[in-house]
N, C-alpha and C positions, 0 to 999 in steps of 0.2 A: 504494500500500500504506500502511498505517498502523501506526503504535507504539502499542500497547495495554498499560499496566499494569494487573496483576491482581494481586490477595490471595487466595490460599488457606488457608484454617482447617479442621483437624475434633478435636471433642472426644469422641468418641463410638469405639468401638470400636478399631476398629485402626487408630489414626493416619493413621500412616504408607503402609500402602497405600492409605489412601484419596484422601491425598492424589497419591501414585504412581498412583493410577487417574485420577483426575481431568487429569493433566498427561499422560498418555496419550491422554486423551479431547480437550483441546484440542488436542494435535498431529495429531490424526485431525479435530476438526469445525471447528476456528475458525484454527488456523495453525501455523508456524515458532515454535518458543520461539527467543528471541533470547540474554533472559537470564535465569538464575535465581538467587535468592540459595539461603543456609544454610535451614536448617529450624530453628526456634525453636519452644522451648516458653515458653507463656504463661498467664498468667491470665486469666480471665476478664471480659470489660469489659462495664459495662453492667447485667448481671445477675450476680451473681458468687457464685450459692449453685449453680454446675456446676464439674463438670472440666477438668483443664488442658486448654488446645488446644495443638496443633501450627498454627504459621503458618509462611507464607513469599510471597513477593512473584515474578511473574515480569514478562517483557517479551515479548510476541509480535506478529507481524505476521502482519497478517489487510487480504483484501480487505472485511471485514464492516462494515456499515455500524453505527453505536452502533445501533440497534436491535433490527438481527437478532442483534451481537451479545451482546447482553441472552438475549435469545431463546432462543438456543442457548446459554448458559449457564444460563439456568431447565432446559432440557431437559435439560442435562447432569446437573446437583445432582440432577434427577429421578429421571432414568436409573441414579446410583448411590445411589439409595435417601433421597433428604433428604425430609422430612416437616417443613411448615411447618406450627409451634403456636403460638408467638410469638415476638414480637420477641426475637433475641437469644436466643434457646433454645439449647438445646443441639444439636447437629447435627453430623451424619455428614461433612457436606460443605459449603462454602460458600464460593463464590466471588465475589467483588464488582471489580466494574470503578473502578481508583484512577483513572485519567486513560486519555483519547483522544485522540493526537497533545498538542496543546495546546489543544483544543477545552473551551468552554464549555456546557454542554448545563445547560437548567433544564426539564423536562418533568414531567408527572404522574407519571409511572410510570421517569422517567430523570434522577439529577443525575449530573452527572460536569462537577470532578473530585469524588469522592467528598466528600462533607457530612463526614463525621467524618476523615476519617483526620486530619488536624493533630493530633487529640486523643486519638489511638490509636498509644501506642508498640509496640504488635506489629506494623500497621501500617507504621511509619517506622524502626525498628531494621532489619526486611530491607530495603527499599526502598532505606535510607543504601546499602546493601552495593553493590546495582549502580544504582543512580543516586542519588548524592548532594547533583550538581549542578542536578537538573533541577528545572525550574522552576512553581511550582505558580503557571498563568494569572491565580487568583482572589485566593490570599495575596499574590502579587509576593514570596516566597519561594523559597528550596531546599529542596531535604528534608533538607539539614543545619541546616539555620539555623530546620526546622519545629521538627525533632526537639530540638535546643538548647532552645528554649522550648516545650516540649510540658510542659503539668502532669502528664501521666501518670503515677503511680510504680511501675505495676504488674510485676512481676516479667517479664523477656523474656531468655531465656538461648538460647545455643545446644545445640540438640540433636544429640548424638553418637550415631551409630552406625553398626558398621564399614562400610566401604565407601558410606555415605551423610553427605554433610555440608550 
């Protein structure tokens, strides 16, 4: 089995269920959640003339191998309606693969661990939450010690509300 961290974002509509759809859908196509952090509202990275997102970071174990599950997570974002226009757009859903075990993957269409995240504190603010100590293969960092040096300044707060944290 394998440890798979994910980032989930949506800026678009109803946050919150989207993202409660989404982490339904991976416990149905891709695996066991292990771990989840808070749910954080954020600003925008990247492009920054959209609306705030909802992020959050999980940990799941999956027999899937990084490609398929790539795969089944294109499917998934599909399946709840994300429409790719460009980079960094605004969107319903989005899910991005942070790390594989501690594996190194450099492919066409596959890096992991994820290219940005050092530089994305929406990104590393949940991630700290349930792995703080873990070790990113390529920086020879933690995600404490990313997130300490991360330029980022953009606003990542926790999002409240009842019975959901």
């Amino acid at each position: 089995m394998n440890s798979v961290y994910l980032s989930l974002g949506s800026n678009l509509g109803n946050r919150l269920k989207y993202l409660d759809d989404a982490i339904h859908l991976i416990e149905e196509r891709i695996g066991k959640i292990e771990k989840r952090s808070s749910v954080y509202e954020t600003e925008p990275w990247g492009k920054t003339d959209q609306s705030m997102f909802l992020n959050m970071t999980i940990c799941v174990i999956t027999d899937k191998t990084p490609a398929l599950l790539l795969k089944t997570i294109l499917e998934l974002e599909h399946d709840l309606g994300r429409v790719r226009i460009e980079k960094w757009y605004e969107r319903i859903i989005d899910v991005d693969i942070l790390f594989y075990n501690n594996e190194i993957i450099n492919e066409t269409d596959l890096v992991i661990p994820h290219p940005y995240l050092q530089e994305r504190k929406f990104v590393l603010e949940p991630m700290k939450e349930i792995a703080q100590d873990f070790y990113h293969p390529v920086l020879h960092s933690t995600i404490n010690e990313l997130l300490d040096n991360c330029m980022d300044n953009n606003r990542v707060v926790k999002y409240s509300v009842i019975g959901y944290s």
